[in-house]
N, C-alpha and C positions, 0 to 999 in steps of 0.2 A: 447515395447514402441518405437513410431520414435520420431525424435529429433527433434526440433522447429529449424524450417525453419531459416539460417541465415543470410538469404536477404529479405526483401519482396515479398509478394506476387506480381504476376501482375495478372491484368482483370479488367471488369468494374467496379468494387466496390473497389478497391485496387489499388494502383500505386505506384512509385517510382522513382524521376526522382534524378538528380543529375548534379547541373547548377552554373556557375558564375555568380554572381549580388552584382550590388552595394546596401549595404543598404542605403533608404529612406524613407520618408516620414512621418509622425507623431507617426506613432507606433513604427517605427524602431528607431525613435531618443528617444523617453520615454523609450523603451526598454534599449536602451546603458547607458542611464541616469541612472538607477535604479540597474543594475550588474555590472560585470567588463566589460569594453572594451574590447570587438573583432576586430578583423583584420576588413577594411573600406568595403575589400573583404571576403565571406565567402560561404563554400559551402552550400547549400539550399537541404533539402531535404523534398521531396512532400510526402504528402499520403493522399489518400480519406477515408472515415471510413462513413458506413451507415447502424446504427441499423436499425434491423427490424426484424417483427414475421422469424421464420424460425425451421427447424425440426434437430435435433442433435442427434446422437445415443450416450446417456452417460453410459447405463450399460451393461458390459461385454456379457450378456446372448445373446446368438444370437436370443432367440426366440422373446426377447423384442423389443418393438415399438421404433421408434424414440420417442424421446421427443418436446413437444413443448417449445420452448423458444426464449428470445429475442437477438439477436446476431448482432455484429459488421461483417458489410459485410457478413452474415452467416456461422461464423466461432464460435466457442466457445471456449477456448476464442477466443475475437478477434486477429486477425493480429498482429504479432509481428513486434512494430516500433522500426526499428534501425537507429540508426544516429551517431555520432562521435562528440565528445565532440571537441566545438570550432564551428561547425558549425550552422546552422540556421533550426527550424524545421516547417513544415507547415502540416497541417491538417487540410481539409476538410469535415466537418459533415455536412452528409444532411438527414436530421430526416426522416425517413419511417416507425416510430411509429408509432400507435394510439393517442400518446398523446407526450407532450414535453418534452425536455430533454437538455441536456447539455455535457461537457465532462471534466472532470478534471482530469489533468496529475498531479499526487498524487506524491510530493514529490521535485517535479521539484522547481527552483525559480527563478521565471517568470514574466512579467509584471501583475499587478495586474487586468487590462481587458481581462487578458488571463486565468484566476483560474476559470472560469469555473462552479460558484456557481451563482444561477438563483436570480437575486432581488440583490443584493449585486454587484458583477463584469458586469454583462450584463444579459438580456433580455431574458427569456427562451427560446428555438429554438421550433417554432413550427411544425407539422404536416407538413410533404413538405417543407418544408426550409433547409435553408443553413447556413453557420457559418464555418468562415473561422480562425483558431487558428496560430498564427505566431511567433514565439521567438527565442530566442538565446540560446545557452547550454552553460555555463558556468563550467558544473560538469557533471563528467563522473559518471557512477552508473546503477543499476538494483532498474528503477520504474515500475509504471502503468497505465492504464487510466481507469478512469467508470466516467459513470453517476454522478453530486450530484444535481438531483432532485428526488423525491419519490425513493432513494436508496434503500431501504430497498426494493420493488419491482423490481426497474430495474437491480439492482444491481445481486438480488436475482434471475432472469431469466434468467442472464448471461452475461451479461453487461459490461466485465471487458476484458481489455487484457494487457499482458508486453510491455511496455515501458525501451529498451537498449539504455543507452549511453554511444559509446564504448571509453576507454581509449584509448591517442594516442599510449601510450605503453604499454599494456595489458602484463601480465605475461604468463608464458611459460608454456602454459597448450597440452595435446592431443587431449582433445577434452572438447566442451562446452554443458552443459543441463539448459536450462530454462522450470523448474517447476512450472505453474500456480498453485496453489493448491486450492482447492473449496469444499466445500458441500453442498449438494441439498436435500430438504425432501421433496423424492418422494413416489408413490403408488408404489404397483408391478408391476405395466406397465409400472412408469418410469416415467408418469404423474408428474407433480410438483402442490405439495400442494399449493391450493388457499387461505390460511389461514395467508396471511400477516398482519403485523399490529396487529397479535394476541397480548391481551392483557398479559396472562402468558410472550410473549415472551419482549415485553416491559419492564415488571417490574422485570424481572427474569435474565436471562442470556444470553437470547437473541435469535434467531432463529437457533438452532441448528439444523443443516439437521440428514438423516439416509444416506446419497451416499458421498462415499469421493471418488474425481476425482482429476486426475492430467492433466493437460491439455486437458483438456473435455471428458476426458474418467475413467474408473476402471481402475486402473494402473497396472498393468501387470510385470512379471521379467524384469530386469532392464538387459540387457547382457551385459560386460564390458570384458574386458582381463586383464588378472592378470600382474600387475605390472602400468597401464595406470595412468596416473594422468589428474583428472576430474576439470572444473571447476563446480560448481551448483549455478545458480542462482535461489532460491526461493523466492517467493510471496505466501502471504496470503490472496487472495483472499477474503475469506468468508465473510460472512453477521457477525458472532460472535462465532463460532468456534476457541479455540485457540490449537496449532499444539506442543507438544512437544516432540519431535523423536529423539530417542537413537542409534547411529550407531553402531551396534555390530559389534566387529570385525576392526574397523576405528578408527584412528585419525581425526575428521574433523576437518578443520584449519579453524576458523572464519579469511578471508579479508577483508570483509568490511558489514557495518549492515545500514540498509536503503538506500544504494545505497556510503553511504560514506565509505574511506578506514580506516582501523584502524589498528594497529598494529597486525599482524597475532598472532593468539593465538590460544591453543584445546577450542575446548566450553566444558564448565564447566560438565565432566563428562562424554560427550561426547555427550550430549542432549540440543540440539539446539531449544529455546523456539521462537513462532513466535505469535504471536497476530495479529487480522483483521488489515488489510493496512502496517504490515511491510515486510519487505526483509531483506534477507543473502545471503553474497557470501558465498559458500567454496569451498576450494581445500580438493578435496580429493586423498589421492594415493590405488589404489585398491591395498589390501597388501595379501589377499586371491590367494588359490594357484589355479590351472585349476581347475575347479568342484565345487570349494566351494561355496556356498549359504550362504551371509549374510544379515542380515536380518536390518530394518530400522524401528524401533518400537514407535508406539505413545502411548503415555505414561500419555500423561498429566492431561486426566481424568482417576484417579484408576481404576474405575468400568469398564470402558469401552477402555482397552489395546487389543490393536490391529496391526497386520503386516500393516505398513503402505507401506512396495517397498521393493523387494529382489534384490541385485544387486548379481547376477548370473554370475562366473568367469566362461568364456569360456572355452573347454578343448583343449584350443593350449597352444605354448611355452609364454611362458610370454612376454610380452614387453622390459620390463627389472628385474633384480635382485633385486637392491636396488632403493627407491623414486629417480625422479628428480635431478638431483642438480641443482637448479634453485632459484633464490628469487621470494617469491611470494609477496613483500609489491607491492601494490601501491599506486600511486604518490596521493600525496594529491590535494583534491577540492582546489579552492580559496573562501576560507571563510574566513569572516572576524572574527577573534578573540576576544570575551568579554571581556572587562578588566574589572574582577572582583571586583579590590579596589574601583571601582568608580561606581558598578554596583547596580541600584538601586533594591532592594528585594519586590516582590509581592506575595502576600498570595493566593492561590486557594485553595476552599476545595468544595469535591465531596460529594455529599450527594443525599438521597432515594431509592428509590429503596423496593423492600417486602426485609422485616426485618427489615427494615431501623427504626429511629426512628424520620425520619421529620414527622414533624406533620402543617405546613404553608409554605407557598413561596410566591415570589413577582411573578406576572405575570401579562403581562401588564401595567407595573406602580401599580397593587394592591394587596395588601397582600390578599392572598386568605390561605384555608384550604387544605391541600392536600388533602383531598375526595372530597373538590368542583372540584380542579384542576384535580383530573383523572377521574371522570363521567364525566364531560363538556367539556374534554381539551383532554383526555389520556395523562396528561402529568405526569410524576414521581420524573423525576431524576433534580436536579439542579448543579449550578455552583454559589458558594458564593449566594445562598439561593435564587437566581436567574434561572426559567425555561424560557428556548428559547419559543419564539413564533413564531421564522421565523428568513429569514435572513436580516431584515430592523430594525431592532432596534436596540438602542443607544448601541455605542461598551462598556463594561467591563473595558476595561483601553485603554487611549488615551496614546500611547509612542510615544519621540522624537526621530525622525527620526538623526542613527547614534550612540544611546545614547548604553548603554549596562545594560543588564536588567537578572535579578536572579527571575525566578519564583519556589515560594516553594509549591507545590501540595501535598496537604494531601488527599487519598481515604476514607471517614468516611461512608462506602456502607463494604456489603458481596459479592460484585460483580468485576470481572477482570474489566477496564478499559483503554484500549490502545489510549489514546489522544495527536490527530492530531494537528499539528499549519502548517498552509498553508502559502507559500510564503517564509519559513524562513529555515534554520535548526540552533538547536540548541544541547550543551554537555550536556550530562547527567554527572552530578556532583559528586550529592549522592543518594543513599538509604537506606532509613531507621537510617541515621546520618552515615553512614561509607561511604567513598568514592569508585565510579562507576570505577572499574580495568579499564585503557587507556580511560577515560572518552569521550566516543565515540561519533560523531557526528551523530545528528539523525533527525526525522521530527513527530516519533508516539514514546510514551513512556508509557511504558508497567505499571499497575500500581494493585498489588493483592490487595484484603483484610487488611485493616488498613495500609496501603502502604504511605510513605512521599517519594517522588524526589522532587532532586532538578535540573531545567536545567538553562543554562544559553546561553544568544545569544545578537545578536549587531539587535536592528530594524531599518536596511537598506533598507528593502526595500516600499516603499511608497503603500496607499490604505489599505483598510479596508480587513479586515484577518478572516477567520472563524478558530477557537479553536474549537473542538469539539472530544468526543469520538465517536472511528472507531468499534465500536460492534452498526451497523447500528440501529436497533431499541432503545439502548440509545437515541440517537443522534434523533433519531423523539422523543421518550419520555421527550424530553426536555433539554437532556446535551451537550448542544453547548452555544457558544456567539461569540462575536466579537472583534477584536482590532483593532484598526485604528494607524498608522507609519503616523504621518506629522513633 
């Protein structure tokens, strides 16, 4: 496997520049309004990004066809954007789709005309157009960008790439891996099934492919030399796949989870759980002697265990003897801290879904039956007995802006759950009534089977917010809404 490029690409569809400018003008000043203050000077950096049909080879087999899919600058994933926390980032989309689209940088917290959601922040980008994305970085972290329009399609043909924002003081690693990770349910030729929107995969668990890729390809031995210390930045790409991999043989040190830092710690057993739309850092120190093959195992559905990557110790002299001696914390984001004594508590409960036992929901302003609501609607799942109909109606809770706010999320579904809040991050507190180990800063939270979190965060930042679960086909089936920060 090669390594993800650690500068931008350059060509016509790709660029990178790197420039002094004063920030102004109307977005720059909303912008500085809304985060912390930057420097009056900051570096700026560019990049183009231009979906469109194009051909990818994703399966190992050399005899197999390219695949048809839809790619940022015809890359799968797209282009990896890096930039350095502190400075300014710019992105130019210029839609070469068949149909419209948008771009949302998952995680980031950004002006609220910059989030990227069609009907809510701005105006979908048509066929031929343009749309130019501009903001400041405030937090350093491993995000991403996709589509959030007909996700569950575009998302689903490939639509997605990493988003780096590098620490000014980045830990002392040997070398760095950025793991898009994805699944595709293709034919034997590699074709991608046209069967989006499936109704089993709405009401169920969502679209689960048959091809598990790591950076647009069958991921292959992993070659490493014994004794090196790795960073890994992972991403979960997928439409509703959720990734649970056991490093046999490793310590993996969780650094930081959704892009924020947290206090380094083993993950719990050594099996690192990732749900659609999150990320983890780790260090790893490869502890394996020359020759050794250890293996990185997914685990998380029983039935269906499998080698997920073997990281394959070269047969030279090792690097070194013993790990690093190095600290791996890094510097914390600037977020603002919820003060809980005064923090007001909001109820959310997940409900529908096959099994489920909703039987009505409000939609549109009217109580309907859930079998009217999925012949007529395909819609399923709700949010406090409430299914989305889009991103233009009235937000779920109106919060003041500044204020600090405890949302308690109860899952009453058979189904995983990993739900988004855009613009924000917020601590995951509890689960299940027992407190969340280094109550971690986050932006998706992971939610099983009869599952209560609790998170907690300060709404700082102004404009209307989409909440919604990140297992794509949920989220068309109806489990999203809105919040509005004035």
């Amino acid at each position: 496997m090669t390594e993800p490029e650690t500068k931008p690409k350059t060509g016509p569809n790709s660029f990178s520049t790197s420039r002094r400018r004063l920030l102004q003008g109307a977005a720059a000043s909303f912008g500085a309004a809304v985060l912390p203050v930057l420097p009056a000077m900051a570096e700026t950096r560019s990049y183009a990004l231009a979906p469109a049909a194009a051909k990818v080879k994703l399966l190992a087999n050399p005899k197999a066809q390219a695949t048809d899919v839809w790619a940022f600058s015809g890359q799968v994933p797209g282009p990896v954007v890096r930039a350095r926390q502190g400075e300014r980032l710019q992105i130019a989309l210029g839609n070469g789709l068949p149909v419209e689209t948008t771009l949302h940088c998952h995680g980031l917290r950004l002006p609220n005309a910059m989030d990227g959601v069609p009907d809510l922040t701005q105006a979908p980008i048509k066929q031929g157009e343009k749309f130019i994305y501009e903001f400041d970085l405030p937090d350093a972290g491993t995000f991403w960008y996709h589509p959030h329009i007909q996700t569950v399609e575009q998302v689903g043909r490939g639509l997605h790439g990493a988003l780096i924002v590098e620490e000014k003081t980045p830990p002392k690693v040997d070398r760095e891996l950025v793991w898009v990770i994805d699944d595709w349910r293709v034919d034997d030729s590699g074709a991608i099934s046209d069967d989006f929107h499936h109704p089993h995969d709405i009401s169920h668990g969502g679209r689960i492919g048959n091809l598990i890729t790591v950076n647009g390809a069958e991921l292959e031995d992993v070659p490493v030399q014994a004794g090196e210390r790795i960073r890994l930045r992972m991403i979960n790409a997928a439409n509703a796949r959720v990734f649970g991999l056991r490093f046999e043989g490793l310590d993996p040190q969780v650094i930081a989870i959704d892009g924020h830092p947290v206090a380094p710690h083993a993950a719990l057993g050594g099996r690192v759980v990732l749900g659609p739309g999150q990320r983890i850092d780790l260090i790893l120190d490869m502890a394996g002697k020359p020759g050794d093959r250890l293996a990185v195992v997914d685990e998380y559905y029983e039935r269906f265990t499998y080698t997920f990557a073997t990281f394959v110790h070269e047969p030279r002299k090792p690097l070194r003897q013993s790990p690093l001696d190095a600290p791996m914390a890094l510097a914390p984001n600037p977020l603002p801290e919820p003060d809980l004594a005064s923090a007001e508590t909001q109820e959310i409960l997940i409900e529908g879904g096959a099994m489920g036992g909703l039987r009505e929901a409000m939609f549109k302003g009217e109580k309907v039956s859930l079998r009217k609501l999925w012949r007529q609607h395909r819609k399923v799942w709700v949010l406090n007995g409430i299914a989305s109909s889009g991103f233009t109606e009235d937000p779920m809770f109106r919060l003041k802006r500044g204020k600090s706010y405890r949302w308690r999320i109860r899952n009453d579904t058979v189904w995983d759950h990993p739900m988004h809040l855009h613009g924000h991050a917020f601590r995951i507190l509890m689960h299940n009534n027992k407190p969340v180990p280094h109550a971690p800063w986050s932006d998706t939270v992971m939610l099983h089977t009869d599952d209560v979190v609790e998170i907690a965060f300060v709404a700082d930042n102004p404009g209307k917010w989409l909440f919604h679960c990140h297992v794509l086909e949920h989220h068309h089936g109806g489990m999203g809404t809105v919040v509005e920060v004035a």
